[in-house]
DSSP file (Angstrom, degrees, kcal/mol; ACC not computed):
  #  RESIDUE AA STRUCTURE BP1 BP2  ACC     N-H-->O    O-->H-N    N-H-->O    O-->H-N    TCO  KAPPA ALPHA  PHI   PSI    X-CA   Y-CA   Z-CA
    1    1 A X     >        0   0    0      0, 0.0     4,-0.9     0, 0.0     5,-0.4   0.000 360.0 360.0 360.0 -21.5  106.8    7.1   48.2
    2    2 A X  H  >  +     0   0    0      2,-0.2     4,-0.9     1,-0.2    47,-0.0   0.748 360.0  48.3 -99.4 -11.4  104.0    7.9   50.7
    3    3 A X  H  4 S+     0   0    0      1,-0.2    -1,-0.2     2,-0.2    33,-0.1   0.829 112.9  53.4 -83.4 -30.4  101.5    4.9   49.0
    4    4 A X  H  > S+     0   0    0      2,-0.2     4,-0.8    26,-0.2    -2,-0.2   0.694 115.0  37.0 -68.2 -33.1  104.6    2.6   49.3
    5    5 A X  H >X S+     0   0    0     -4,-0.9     4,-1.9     1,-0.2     3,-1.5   0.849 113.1  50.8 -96.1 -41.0  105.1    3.4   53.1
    6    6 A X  H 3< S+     0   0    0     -4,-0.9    -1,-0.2    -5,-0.4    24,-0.2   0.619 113.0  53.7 -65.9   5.5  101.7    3.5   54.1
    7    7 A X  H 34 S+     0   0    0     22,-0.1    -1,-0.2    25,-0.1    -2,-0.2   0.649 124.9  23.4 -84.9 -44.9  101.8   -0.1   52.1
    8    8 A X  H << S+     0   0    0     -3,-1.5     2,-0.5    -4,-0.8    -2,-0.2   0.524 124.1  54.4-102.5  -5.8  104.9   -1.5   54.2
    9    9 A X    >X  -     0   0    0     -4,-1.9     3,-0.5     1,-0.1     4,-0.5  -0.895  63.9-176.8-137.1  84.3  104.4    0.8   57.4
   10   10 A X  H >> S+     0   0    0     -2,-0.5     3,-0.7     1,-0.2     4,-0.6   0.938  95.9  48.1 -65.0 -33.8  100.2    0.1   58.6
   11   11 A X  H 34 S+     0   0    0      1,-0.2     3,-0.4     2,-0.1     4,-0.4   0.752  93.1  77.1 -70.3 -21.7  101.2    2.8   61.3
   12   12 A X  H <> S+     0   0    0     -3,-0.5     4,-1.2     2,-0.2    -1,-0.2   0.675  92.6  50.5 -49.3 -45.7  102.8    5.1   58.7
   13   13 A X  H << S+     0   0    0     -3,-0.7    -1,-0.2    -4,-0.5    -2,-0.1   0.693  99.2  63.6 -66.2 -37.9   99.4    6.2   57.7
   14   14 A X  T  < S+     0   0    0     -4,-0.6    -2,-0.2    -3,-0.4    -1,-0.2   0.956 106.4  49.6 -67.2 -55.3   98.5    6.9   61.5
   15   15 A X  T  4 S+     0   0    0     -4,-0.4    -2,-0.2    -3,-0.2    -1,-0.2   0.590  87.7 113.2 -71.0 -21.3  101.6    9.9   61.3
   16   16 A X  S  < S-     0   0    0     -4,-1.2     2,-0.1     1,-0.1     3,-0.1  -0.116  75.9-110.8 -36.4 129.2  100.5   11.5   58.2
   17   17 A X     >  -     0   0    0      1,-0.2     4,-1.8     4,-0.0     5,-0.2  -0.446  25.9-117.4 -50.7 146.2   99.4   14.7   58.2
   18   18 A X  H  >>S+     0   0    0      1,-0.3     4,-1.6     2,-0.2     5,-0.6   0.996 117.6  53.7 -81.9 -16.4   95.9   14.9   57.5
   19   19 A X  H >>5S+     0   0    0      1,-0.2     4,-2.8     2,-0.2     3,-1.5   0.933 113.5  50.2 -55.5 -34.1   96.4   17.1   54.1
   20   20 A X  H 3>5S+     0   0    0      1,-0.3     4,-1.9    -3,-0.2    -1,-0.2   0.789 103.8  55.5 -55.9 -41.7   98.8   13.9   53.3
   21   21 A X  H 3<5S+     0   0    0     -4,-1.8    -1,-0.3    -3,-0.5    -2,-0.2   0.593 114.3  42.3 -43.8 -30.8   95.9   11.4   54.2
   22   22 A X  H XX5S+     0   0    0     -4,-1.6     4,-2.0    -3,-1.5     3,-1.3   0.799 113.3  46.9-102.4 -43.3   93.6   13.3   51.6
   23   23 A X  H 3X<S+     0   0    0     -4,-2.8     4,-2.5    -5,-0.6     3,-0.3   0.994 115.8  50.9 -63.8 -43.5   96.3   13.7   48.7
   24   24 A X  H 3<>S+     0   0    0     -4,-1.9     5,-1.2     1,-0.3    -1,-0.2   0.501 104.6  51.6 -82.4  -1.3   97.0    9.8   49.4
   25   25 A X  H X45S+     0   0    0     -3,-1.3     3,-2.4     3,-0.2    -1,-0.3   0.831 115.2  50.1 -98.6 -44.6   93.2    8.9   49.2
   26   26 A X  H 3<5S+     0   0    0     -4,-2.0    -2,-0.2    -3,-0.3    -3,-0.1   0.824 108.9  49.7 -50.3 -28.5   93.7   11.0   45.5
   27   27 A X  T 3<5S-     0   0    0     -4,-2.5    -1,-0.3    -5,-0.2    -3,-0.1   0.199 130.0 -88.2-114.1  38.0   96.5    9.2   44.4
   28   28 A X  T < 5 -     0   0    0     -3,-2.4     2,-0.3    -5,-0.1    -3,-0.2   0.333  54.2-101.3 101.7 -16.3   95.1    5.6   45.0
   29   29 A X  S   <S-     0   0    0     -5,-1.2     2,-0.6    -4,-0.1   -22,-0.1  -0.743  72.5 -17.2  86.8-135.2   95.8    4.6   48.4
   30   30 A X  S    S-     0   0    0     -2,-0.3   -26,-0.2     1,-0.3   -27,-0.1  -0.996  73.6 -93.3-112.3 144.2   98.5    2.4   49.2
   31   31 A X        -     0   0    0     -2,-0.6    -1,-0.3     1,-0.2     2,-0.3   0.627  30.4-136.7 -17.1 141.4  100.4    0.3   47.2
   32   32 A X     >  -     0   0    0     -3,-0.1     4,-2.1     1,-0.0     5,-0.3  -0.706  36.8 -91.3-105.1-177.6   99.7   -3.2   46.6
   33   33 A X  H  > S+     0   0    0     -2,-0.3     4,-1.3     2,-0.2     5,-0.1   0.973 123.2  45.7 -55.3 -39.3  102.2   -6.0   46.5
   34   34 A X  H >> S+     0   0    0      1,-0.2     3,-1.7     2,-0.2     4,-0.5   0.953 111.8  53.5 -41.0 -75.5  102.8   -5.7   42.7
   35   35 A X  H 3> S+     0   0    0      1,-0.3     4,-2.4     2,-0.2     3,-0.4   0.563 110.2  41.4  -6.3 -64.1  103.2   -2.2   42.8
   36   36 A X  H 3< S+     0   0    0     -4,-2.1    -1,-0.3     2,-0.3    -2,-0.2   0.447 108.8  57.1-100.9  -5.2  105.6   -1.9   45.4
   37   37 A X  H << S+     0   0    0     -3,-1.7    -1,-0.2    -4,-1.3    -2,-0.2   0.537 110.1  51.9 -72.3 -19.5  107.9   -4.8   44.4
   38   38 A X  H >< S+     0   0    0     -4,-0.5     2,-2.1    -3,-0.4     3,-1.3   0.949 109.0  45.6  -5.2-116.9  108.0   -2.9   41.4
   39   39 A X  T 3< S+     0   0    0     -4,-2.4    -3,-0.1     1,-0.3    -2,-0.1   0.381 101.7  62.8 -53.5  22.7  108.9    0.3   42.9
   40   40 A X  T 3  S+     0   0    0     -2,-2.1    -1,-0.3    -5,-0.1    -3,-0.1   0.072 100.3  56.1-113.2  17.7  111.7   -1.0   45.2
   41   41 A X  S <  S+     0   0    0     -3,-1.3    -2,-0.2     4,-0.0    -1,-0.1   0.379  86.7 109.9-117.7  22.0  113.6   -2.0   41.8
   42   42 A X  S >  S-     0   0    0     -4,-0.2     3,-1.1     1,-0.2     6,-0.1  -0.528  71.0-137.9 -78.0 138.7  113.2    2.2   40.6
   43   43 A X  T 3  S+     0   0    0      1,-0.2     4,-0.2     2,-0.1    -1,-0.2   0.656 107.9  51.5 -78.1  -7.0  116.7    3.8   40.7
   44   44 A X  T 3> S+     0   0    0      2,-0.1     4,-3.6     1,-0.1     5,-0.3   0.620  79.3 110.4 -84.6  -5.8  115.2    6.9   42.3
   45   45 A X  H <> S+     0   0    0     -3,-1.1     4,-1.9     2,-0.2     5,-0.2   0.905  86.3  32.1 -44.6 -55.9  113.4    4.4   45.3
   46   46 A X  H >> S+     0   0    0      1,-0.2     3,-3.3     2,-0.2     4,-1.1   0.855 124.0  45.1 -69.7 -70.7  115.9    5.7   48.6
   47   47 A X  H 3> S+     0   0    0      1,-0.3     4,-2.9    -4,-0.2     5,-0.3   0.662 113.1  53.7 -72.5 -31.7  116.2    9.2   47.1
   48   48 A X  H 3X S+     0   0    0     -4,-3.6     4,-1.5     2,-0.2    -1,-0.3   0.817 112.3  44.9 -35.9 -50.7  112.2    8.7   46.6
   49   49 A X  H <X S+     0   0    0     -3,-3.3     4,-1.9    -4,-1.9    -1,-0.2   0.902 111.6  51.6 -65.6 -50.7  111.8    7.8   50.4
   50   50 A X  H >X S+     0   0    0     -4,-1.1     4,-3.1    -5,-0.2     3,-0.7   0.973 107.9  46.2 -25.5 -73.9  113.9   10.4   51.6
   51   51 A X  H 3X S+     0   0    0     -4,-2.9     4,-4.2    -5,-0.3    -2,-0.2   0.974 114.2  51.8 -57.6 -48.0  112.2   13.3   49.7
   52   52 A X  H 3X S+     0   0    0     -4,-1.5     4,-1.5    -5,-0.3     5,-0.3   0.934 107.4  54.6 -42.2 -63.1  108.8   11.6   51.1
   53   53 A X  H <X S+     0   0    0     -4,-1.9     4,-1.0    -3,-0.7     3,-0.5   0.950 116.9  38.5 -67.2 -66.9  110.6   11.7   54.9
   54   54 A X  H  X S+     0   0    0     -4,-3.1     4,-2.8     1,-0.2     5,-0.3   0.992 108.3  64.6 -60.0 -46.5  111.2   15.8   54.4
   55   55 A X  H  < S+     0   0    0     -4,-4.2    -1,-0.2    -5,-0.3    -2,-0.2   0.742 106.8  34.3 -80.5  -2.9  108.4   16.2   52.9
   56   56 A X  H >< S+     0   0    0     -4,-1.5     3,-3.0    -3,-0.5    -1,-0.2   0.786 112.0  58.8 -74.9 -57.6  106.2   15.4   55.6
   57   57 A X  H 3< S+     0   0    0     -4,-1.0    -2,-0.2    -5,-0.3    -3,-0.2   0.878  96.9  66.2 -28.7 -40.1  108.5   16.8   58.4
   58   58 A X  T 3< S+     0   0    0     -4,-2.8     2,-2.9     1,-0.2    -1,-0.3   0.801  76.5  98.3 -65.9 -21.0  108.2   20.5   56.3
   59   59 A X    <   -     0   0    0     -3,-3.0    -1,-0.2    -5,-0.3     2,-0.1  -0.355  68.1-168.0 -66.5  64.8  104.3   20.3   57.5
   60   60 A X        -     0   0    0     -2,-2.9     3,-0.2     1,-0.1    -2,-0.1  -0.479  19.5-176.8 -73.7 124.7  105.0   22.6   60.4
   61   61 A X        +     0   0    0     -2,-0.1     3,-0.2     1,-0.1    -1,-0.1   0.341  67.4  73.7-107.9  -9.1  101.8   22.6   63.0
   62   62 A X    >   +     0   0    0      1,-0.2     3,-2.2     2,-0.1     4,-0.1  -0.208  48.3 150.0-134.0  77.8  103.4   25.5   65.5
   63   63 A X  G >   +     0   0    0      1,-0.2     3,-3.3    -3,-0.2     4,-0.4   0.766  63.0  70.2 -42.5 -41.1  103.2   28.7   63.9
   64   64 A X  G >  S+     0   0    0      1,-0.2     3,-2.4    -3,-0.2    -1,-0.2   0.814  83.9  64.8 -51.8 -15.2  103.0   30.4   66.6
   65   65 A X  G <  S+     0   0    0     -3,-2.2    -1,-0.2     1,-0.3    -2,-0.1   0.521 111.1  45.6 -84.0  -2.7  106.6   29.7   67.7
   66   66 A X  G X> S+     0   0    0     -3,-3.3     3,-2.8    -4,-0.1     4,-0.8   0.649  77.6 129.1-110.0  -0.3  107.4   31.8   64.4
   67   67 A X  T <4 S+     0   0    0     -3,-2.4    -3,-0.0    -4,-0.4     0, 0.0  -0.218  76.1  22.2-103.5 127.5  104.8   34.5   65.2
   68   68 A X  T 34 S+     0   0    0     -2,-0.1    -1,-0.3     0, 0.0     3,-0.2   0.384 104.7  93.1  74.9  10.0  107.0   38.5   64.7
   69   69 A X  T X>  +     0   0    0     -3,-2.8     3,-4.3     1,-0.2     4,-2.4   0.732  55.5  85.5 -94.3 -42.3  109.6   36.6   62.4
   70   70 A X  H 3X S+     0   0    0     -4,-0.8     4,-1.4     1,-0.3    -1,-0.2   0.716  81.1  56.2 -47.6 -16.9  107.9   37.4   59.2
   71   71 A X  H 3> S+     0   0    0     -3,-0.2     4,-1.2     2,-0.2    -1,-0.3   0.735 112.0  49.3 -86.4 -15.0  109.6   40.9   58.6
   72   72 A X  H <> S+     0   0    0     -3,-4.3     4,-0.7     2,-0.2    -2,-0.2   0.748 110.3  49.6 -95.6 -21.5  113.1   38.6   58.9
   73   73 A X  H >< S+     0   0    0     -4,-2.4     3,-2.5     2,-0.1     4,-0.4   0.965 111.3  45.8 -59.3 -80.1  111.7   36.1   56.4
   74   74 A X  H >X S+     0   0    0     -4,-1.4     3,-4.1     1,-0.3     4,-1.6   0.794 114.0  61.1 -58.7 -75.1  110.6   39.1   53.5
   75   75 A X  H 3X S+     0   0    0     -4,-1.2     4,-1.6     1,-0.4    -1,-0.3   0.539 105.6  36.7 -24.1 -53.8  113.9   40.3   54.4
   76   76 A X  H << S+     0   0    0     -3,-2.5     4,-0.5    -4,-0.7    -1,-0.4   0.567 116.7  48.6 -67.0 -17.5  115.8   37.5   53.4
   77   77 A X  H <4 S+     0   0    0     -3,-4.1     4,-0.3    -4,-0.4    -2,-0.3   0.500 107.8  57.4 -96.3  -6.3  114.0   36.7   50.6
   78   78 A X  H >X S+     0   0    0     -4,-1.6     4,-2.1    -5,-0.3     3,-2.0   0.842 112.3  44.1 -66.2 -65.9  114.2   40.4   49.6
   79   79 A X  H 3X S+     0   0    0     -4,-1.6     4,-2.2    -5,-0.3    -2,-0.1   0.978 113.8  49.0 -34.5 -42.7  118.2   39.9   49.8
   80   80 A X  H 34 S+     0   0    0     -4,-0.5    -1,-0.3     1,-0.2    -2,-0.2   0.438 110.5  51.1-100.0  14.9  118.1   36.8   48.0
   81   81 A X  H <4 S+     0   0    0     -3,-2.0     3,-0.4    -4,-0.3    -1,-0.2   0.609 104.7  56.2 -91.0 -50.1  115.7   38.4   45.1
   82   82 A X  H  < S+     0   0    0     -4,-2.1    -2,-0.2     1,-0.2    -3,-0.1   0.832 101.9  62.9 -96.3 -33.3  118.0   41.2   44.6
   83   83 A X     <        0   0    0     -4,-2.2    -1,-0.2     1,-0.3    -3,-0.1   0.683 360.0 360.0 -37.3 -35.9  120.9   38.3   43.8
   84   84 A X              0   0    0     -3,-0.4    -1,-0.3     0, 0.0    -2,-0.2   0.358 360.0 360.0 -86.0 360.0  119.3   37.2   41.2
């Protein structure tokens, strides 16, 4: 998804993170026109885009704002360990 927007979207590229800029130089760069007429006929393409649209957003750049929280993270994943 992310060679496909940064194919349709020249600005797209600009909003990447840069670890996203680096995997995207590993996985070929963006699409060309074959390519991406091609993947717009995949029956995963919107759920594709989507998951691409979260998975930059997850890139969080201000940690501090989480910074004394970790003992209420372990906690919860302690809770949600012990469920299982």
């Amino acid at each position: 998804a992310k060679r496909y927007l940064t194919h349709i979207d020249k600005d797209y590229y600009n909003r990447l993170s840069n670890a996203s800029k680096q995997t995207l130089v590993y996985q070929g760069g963006p699409m060309m026109n074959d390519e991406a007429e091609k993947y717009r006929s995949h029956p995963q393409f919107e759920c594709s885009l989507r998951m691409r649209t979260f998975d930059e957003a997850a890139k969080e750049i201000d940690f501090d704002k989480y910074e004394g929280k970790i003992d209420q993270y372990w906690n919860l994943v302690e809770k949600s360990i012990i469920k299982i």
